[in-house]
ChimeraX commands (.cxc) that place a marker at each C-alpha (Angstrom):
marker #1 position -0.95,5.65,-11.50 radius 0.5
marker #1 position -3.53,4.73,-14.36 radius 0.5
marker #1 position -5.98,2.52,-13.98 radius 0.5
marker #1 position -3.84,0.02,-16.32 radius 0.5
marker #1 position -1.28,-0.37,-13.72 radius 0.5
marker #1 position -3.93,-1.90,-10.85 radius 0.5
marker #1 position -3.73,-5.06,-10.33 radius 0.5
marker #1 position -7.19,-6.32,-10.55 radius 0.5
marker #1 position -6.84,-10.40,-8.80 radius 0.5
marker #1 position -5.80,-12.79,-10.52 radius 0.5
marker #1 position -9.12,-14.96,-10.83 radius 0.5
marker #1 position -11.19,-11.50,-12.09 radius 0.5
marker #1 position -12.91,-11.82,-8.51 radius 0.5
marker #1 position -13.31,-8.38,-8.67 radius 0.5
marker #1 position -13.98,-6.10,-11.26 radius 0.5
marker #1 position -11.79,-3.92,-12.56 radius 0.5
marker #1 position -12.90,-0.58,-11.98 radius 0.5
marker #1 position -13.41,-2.21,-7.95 radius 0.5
marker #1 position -9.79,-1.99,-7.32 radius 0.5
marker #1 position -8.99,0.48,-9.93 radius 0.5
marker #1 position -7.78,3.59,-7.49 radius 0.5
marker #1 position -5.11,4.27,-6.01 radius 0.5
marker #1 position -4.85,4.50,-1.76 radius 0.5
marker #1 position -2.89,6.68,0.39 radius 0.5
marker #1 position -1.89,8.60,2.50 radius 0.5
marker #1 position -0.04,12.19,2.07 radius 0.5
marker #1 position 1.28,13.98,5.56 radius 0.5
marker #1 position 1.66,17.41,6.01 radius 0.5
marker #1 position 5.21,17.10,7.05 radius 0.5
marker #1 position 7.59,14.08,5.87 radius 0.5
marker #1 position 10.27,15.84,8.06 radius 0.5
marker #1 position 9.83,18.15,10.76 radius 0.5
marker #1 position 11.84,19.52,13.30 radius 0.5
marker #1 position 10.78,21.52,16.86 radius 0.5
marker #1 position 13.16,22.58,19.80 radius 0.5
marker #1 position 13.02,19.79,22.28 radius 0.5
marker #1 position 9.98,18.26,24.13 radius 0.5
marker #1 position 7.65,21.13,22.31 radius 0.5
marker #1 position 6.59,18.38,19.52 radius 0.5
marker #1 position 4.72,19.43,16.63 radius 0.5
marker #1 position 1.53,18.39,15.12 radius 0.5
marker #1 position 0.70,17.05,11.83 radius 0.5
marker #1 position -2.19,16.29,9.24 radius 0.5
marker #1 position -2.54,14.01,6.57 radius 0.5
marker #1 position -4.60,13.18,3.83 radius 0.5
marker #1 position -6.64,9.60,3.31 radius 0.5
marker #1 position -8.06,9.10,0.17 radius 0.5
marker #1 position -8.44,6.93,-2.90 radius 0.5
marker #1 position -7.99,8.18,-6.54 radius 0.5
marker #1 position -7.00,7.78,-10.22 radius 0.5
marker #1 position -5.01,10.73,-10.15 radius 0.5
marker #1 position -1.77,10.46,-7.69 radius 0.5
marker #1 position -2.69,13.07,-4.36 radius 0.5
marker #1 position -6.18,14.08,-6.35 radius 0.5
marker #1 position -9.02,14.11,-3.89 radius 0.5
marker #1 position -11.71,11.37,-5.37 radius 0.5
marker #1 position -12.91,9.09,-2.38 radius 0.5
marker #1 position -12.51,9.08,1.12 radius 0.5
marker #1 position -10.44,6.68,2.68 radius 0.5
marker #1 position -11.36,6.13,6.18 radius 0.5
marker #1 position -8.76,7.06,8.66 radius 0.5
marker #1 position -9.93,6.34,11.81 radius 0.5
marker #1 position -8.02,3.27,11.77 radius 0.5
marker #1 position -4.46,4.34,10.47 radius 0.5
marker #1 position -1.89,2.66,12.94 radius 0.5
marker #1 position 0.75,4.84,14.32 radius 0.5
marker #1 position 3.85,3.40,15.03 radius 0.5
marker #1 position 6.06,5.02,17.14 radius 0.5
marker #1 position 9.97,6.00,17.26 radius 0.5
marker #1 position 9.93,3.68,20.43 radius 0.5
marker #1 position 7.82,0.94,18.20 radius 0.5
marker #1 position 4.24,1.41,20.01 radius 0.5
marker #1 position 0.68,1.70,18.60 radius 0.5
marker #1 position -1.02,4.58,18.51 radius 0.5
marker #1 position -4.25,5.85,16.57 radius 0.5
marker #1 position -4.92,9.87,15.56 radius 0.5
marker #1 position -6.22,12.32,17.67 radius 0.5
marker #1 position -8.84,13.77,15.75 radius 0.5
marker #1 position -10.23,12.14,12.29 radius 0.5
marker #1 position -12.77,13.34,9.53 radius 0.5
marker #1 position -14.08,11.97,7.13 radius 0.5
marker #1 position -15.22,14.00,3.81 radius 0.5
marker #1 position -17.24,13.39,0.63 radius 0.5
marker #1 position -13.47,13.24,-1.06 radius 0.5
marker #1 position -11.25,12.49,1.56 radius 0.5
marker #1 position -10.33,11.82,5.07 radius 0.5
marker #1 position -8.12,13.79,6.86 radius 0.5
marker #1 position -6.63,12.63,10.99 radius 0.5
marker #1 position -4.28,14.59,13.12 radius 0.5
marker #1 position -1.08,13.50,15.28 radius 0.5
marker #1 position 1.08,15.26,17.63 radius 0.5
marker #1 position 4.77,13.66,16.97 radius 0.5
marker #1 position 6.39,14.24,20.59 radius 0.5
marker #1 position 9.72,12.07,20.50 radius 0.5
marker #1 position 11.96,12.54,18.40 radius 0.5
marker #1 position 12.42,10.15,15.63 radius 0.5
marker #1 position 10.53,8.19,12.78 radius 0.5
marker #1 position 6.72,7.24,12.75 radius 0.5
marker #1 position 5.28,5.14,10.24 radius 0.5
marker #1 position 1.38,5.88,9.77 radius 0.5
marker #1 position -0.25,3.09,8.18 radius 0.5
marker #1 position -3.63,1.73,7.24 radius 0.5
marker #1 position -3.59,-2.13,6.64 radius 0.5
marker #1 position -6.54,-4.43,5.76 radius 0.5
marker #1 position -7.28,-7.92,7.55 radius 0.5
marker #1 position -6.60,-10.62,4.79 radius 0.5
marker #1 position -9.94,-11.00,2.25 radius 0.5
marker #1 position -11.04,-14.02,0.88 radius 0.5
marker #1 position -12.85,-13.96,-2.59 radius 0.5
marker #1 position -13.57,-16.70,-4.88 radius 0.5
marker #1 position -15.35,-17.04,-8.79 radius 0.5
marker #1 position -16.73,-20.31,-10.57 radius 0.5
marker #1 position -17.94,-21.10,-13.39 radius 0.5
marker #1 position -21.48,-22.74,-14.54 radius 0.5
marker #1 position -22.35,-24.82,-17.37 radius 0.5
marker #1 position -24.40,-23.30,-20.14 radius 0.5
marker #1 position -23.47,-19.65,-18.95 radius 0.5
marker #1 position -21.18,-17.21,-20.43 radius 0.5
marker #1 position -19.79,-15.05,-17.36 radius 0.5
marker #1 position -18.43,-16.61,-14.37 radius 0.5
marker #1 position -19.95,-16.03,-10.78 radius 0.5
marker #1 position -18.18,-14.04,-8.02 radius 0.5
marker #1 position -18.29,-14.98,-4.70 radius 0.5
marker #1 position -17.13,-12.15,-1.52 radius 0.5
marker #1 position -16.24,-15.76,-0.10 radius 0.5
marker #1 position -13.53,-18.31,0.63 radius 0.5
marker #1 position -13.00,-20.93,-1.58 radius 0.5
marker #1 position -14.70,-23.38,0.71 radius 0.5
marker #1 position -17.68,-20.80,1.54 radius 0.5
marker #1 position -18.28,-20.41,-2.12 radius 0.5
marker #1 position -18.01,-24.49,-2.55 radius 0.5
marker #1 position -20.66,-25.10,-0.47 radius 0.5
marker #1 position -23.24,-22.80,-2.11 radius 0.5
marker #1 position -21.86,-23.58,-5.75 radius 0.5
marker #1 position -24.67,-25.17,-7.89 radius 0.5
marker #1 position -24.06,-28.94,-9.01 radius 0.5
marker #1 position -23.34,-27.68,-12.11 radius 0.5
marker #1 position -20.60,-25.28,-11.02 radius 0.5
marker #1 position -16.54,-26.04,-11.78 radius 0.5
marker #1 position -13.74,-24.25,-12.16 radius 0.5
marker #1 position -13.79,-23.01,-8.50 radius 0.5
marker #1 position -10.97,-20.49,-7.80 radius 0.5
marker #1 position -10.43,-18.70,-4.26 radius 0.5
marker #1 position -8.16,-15.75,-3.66 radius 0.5
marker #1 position -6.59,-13.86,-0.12 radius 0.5
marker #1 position -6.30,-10.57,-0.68 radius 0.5
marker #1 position -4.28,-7.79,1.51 radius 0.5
marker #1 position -3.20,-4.46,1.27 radius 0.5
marker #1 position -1.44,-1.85,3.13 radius 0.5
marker #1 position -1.34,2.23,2.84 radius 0.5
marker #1 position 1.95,3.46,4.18 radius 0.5
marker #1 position 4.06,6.79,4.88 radius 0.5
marker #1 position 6.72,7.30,7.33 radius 0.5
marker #1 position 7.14,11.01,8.99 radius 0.5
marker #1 position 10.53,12.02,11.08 radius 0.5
marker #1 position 11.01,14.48,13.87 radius 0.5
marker #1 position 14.08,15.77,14.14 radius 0.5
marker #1 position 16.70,12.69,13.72 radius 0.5
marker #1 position 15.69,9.54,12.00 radius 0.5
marker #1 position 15.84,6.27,13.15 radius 0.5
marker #1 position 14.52,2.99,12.10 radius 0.5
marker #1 position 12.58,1.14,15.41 radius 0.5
marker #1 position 9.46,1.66,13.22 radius 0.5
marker #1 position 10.74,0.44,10.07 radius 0.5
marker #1 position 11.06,-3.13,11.71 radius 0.5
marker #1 position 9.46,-6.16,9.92 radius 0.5
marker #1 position 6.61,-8.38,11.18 radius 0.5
marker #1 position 7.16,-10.91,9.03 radius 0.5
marker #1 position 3.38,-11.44,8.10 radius 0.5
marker #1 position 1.97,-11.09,4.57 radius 0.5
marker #1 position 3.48,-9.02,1.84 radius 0.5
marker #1 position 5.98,-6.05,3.45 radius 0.5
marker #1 position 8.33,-3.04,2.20 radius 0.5
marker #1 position 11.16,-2.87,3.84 radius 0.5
marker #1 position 13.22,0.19,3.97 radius 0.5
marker #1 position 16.68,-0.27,3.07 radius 0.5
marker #1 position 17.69,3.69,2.32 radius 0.5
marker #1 position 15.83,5.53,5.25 radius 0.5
marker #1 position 12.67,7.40,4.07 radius 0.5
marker #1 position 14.17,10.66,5.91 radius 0.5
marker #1 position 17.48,10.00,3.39 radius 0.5
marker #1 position 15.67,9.67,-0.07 radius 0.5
marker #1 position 16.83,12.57,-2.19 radius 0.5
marker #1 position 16.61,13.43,-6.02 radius 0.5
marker #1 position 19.48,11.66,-8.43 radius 0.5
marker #1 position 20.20,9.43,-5.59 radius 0.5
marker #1 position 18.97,5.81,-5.74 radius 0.5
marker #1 position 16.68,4.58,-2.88 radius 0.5
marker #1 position 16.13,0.62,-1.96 radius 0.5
marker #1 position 13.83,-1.40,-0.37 radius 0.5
marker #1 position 13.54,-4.78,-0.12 radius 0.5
marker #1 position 10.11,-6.49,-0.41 radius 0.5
marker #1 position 9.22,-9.89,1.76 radius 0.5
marker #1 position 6.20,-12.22,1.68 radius 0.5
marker #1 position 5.51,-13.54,4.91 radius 0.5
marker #1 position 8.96,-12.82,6.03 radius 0.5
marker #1 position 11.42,-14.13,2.92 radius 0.5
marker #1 position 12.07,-12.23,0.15 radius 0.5
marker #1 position 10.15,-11.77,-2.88 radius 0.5
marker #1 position 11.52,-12.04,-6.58 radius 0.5
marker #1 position 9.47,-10.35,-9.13 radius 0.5
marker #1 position 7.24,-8.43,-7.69 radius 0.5
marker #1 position 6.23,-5.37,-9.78 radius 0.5
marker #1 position 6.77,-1.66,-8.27 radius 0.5
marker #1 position 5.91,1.12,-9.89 radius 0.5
marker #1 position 6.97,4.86,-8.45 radius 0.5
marker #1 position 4.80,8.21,-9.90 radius 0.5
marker #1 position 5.92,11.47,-8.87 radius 0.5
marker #1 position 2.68,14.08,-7.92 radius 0.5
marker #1 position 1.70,16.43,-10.78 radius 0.5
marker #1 position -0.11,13.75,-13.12 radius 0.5
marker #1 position -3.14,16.06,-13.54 radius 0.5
marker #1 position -1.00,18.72,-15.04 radius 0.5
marker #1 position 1.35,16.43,-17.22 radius 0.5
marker #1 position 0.33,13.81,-20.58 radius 0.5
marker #1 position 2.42,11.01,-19.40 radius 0.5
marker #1 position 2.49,9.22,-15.96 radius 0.5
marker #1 position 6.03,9.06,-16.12 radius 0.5
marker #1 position 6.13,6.21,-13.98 radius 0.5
marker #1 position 9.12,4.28,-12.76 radius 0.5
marker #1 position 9.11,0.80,-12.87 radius 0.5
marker #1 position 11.29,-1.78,-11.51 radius 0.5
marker #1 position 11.21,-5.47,-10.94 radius 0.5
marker #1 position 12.66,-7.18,-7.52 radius 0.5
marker #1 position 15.31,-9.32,-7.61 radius 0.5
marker #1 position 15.99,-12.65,-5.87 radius 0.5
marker #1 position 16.43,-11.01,-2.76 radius 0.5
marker #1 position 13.75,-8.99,-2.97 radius 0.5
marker #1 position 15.97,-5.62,-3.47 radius 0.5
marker #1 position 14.69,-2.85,-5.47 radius 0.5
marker #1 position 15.76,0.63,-6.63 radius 0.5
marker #1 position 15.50,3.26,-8.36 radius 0.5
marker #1 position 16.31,7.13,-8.29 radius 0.5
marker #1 position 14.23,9.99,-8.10 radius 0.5
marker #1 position 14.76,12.45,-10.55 radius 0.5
marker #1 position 13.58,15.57,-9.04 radius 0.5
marker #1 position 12.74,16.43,-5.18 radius 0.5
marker #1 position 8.87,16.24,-4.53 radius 0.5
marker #1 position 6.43,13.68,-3.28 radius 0.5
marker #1 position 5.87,10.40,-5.07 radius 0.5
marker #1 position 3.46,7.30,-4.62 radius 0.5
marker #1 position 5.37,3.92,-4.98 radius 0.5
marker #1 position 2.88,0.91,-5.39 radius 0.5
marker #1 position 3.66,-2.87,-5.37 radius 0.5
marker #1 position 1.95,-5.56,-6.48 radius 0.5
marker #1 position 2.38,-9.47,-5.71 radius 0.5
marker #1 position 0.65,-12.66,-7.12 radius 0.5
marker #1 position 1.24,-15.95,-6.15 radius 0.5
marker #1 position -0.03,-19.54,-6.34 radius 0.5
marker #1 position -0.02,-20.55,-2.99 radius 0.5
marker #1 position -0.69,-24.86,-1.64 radius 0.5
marker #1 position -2.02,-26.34,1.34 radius 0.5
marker #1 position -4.71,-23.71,2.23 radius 0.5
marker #1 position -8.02,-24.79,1.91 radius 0.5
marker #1 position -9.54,-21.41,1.43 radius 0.5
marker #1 position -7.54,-20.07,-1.14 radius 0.5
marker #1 position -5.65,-20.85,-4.18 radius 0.5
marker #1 position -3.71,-17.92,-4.60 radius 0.5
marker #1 position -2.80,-14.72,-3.26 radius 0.5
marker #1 position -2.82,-11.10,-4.55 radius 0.5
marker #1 position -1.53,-8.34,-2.20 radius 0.5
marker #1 position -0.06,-4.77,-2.79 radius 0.5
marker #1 position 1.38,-1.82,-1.00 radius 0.5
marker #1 position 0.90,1.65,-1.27 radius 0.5
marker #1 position 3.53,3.88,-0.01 radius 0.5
marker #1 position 3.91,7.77,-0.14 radius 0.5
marker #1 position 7.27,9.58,0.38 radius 0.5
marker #1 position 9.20,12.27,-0.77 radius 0.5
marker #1 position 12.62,13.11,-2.06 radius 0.5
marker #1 position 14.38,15.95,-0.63 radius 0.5
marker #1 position 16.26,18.60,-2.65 radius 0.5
marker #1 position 20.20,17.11,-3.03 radius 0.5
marker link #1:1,2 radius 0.2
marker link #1:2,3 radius 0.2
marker link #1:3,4 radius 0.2
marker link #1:4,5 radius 0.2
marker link #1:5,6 radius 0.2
marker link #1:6,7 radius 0.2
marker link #1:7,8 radius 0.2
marker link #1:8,9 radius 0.2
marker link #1:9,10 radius 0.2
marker link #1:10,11 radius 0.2
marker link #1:11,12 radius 0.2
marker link #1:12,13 radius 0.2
marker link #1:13,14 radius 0.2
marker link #1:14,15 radius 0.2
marker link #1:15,16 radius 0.2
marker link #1:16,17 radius 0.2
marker link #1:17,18 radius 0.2
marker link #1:18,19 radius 0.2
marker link #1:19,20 radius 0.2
marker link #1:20,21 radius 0.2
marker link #1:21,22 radius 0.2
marker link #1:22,23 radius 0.2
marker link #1:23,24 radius 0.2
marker link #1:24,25 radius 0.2
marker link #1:25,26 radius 0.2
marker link #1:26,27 radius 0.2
marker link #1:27,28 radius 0.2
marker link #1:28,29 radius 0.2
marker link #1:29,30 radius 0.2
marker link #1:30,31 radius 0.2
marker link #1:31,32 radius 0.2
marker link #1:32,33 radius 0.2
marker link #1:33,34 radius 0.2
marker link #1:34,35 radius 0.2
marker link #1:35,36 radius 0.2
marker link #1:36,37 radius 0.2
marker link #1:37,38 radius 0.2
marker link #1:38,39 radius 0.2
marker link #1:39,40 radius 0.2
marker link #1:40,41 radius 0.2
marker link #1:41,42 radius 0.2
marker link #1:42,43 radius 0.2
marker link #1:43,44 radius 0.2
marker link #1:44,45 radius 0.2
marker link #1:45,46 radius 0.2
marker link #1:46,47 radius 0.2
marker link #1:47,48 radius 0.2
marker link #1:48,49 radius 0.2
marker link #1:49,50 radius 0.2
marker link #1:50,51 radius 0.2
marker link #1:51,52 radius 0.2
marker link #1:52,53 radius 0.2
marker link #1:53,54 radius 0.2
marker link #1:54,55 radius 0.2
marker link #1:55,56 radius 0.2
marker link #1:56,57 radius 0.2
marker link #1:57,58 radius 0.2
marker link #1:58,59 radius 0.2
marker link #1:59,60 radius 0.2
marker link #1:60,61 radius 0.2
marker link #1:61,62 radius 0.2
marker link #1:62,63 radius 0.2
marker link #1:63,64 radius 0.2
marker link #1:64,65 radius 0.2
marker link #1:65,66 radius 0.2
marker link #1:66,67 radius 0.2
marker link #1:67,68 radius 0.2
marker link #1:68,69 radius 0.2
marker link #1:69,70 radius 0.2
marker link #1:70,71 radius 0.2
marker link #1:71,72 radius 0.2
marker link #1:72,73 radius 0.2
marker link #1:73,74 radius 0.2
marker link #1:74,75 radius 0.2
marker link #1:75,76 radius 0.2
marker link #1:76,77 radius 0.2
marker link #1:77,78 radius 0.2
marker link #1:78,79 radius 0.2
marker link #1:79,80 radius 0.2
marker link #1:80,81 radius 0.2
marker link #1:81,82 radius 0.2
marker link #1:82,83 radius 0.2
marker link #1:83,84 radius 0.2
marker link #1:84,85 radius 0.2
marker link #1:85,86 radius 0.2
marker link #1:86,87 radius 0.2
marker link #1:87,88 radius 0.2
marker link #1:88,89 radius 0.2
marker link #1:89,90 radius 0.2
marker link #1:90,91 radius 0.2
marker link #1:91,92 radius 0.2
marker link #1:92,93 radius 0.2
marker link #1:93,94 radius 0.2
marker link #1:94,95 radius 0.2
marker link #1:95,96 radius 0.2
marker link #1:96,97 radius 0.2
marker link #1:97,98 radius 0.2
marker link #1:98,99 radius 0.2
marker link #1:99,100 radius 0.2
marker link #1:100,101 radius 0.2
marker link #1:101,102 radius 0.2
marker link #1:102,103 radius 0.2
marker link #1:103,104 radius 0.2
marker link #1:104,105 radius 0.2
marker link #1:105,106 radius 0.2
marker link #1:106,107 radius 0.2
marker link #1:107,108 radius 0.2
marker link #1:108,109 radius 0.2
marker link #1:109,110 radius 0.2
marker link #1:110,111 radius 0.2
marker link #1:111,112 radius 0.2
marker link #1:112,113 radius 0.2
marker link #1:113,114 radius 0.2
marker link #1:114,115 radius 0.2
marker link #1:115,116 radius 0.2
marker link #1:116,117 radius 0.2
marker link #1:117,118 radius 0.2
marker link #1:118,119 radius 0.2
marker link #1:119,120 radius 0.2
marker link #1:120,121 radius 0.2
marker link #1:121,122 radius 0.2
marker link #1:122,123 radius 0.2
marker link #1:123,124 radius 0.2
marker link #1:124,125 radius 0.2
marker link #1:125,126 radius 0.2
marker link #1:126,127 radius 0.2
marker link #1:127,128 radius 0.2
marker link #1:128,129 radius 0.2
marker link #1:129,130 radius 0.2
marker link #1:130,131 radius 0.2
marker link #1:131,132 radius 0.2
marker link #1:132,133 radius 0.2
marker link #1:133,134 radius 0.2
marker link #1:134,135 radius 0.2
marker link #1:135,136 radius 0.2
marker link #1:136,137 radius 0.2
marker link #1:137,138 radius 0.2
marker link #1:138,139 radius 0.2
marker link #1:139,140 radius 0.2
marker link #1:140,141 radius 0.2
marker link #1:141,142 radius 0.2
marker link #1:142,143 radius 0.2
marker link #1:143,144 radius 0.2
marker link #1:144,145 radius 0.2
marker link #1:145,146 radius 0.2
marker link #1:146,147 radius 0.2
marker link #1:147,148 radius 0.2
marker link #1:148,149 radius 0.2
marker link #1:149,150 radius 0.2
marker link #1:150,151 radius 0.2
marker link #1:151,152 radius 0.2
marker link #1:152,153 radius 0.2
marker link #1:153,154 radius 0.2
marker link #1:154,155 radius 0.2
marker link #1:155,156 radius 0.2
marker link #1:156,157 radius 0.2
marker link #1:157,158 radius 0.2
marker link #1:158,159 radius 0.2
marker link #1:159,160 radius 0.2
marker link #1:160,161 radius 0.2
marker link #1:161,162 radius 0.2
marker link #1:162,163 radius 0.2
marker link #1:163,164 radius 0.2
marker link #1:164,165 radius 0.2
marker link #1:165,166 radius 0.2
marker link #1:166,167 radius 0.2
marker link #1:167,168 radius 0.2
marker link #1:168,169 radius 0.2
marker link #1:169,170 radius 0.2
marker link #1:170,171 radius 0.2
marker link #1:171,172 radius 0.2
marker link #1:172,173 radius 0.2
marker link #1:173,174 radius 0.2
marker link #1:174,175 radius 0.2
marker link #1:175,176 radius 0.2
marker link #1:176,177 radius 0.2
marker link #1:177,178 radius 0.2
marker link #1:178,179 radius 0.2
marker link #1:179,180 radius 0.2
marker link #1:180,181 radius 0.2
marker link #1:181,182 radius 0.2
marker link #1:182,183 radius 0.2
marker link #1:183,184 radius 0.2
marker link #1:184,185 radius 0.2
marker link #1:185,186 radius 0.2
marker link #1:186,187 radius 0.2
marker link #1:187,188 radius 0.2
marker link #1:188,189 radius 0.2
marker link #1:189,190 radius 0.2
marker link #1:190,191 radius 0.2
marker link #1:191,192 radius 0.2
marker link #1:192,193 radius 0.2
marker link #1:193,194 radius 0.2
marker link #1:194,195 radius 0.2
marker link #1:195,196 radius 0.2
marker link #1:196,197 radius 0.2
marker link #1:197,198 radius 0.2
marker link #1:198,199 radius 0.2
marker link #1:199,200 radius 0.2
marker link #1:200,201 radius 0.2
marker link #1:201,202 radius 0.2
marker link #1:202,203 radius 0.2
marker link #1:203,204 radius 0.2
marker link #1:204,205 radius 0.2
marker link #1:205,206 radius 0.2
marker link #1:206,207 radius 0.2
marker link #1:207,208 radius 0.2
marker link #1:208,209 radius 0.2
marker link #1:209,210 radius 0.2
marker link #1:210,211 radius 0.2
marker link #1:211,212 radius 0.2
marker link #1:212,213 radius 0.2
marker link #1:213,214 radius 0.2
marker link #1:214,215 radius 0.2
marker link #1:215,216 radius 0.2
marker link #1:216,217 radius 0.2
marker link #1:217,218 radius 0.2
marker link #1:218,219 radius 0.2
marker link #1:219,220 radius 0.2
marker link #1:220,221 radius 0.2
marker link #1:221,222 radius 0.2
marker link #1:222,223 radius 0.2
marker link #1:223,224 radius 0.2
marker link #1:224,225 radius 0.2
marker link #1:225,226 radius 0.2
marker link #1:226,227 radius 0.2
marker link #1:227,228 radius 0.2
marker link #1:228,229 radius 0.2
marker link #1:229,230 radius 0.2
marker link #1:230,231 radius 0.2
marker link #1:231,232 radius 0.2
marker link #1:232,233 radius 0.2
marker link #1:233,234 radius 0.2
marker link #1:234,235 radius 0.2
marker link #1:235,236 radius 0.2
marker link #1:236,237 radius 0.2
marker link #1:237,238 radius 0.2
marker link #1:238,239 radius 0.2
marker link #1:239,240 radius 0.2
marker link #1:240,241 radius 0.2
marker link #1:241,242 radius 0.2
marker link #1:242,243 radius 0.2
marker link #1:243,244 radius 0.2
marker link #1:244,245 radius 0.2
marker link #1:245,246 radius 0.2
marker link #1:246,247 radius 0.2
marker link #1:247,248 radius 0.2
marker link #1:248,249 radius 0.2
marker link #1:249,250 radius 0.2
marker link #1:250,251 radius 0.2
marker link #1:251,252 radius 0.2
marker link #1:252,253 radius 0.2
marker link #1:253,254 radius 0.2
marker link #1:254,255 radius 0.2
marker link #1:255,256 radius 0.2
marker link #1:256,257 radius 0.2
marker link #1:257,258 radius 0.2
marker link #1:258,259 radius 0.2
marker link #1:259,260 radius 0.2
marker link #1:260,261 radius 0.2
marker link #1:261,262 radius 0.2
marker link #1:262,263 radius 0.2
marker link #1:263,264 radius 0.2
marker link #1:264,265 radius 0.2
marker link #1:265,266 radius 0.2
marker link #1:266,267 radius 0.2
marker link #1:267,268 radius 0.2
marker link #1:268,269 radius 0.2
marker link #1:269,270 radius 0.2
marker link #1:270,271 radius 0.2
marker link #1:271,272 radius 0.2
view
């Protein structure tokens, strides 16, 4: 995805080129199958870039949540960390479908404004943090949450959908077609939630790999609906980076005024 299509928040807490790359994180295997109890092992890719699966900076992965076929936490075996990238392995065991993910704990940034000056001041603050330090002559106080998660889901043998469950906290995307199931000139859903309900509006944009070697992006774009359904269809098998973006005013939280969270999520299509 181009820089253009990164949702910088919605106050201009944070400079552009801050939140400019994209996140995520690329398997070695989406699906993977071994004779029974043998498991196999895996490695994936952590990184951040402006090019979609171009090495630029490392992502830490020491932290990327495993989740289970059976729905339990678990955390790589072995992680590195690079100049470019990170890389962590896992040994999938049971059959079925892990989702890896890296999420962050919810942010709070705010920006004013001061009389007589041309450029507003950013604050790595809440809204009543950055309140109590704002000079006299400071208005125009804004605060923003911010959250993000980095997902990909890998299967072992047969799929099934214990780690695709909700938690019903912040902004989720819900598989509707399995991850294992996606396929080119098929249409895929998911359904995207905020806090548990569903989310109308909410921009997604879907880039298959190869943008170094191709003039356009080519991206896919699609808007939810008022159930918070999307889809779209991939037009050839490969991998692809799907990222969605979310801005709302929010009320009654004394720390923020609104909230700007996204997910990235890698997958792949299989051939049909």
């Amino acid at each position: 995805m181009k820089k253009t299509l990164v949702l910088a928040l919605a106050c201009g807490v944070l400079s552009h080129s801050a939140v400019a790359h994209d996140r995520w994180i690329l398997p070695s295997h989406f699906t993977v199958s071994a004779e029974a109890g043998k498991g196999v092992w895996i490695t994936s890719d952590v990184t951040a870039s402006n090019q979609v699966f171009q090495y630029d900076k490392p992502y830490g992965s020491e932290d990327v949540e495993i989740i289970t076929p059976q729905g339990k936490k678990q955390w790589p075996s072995s992680s590195y960390k690079g100049s470019r990238k990170s890389v962590f392995d896992y040994q999938l065991v049971a059959d079925g479908t892990y989702k890896l993910q890296k999420k962050t704990s919810p942010r709070y940034y705010a920006s004013y404004k001061v009389k007589g000056e041309d450029k507003p001041v950013y604050s790595r603050a809440d809204k009543e943090a950055t309140k109590a330090k704002m000079p006299a002559n400071g208005y125009d106080l804004v605060g923003v949450m911010s959250f993000s998660r980095v997902e990909s889901y890998v299967t072992l043998n047969k799929p099934n959908d214990t780690a695709l469950a909700p938690t019903g906290e912040y902004l989720e995307l819900i598989p509707v077609t399995h991850p294992a199931d996606i396929v080119e000139q098929d249409v895929a859903e998911f359904k995207i939630t905020y806090q548990g309900k569903p989310v109308s509006g909410a921009e997604v944009s879907v880039v298959k790999e190869g943008t170094v070697y191709r003039n356009q992006l080519n991206a896919t774009k699609v808007t939810s609906d008022n159930d918070g359904m999307v889809s779209f269809t991939p037009q050839s098998a490969g991998r692809y980076l799907l990222h969605v973006e979310y801005q709302q005013p929010i009320k009654g939280n004394p720390l923020a005024d609104k909230v700007n969270n996204e997910i990235f999520l890698t997958f792949e299509a299989g051939l049909d």
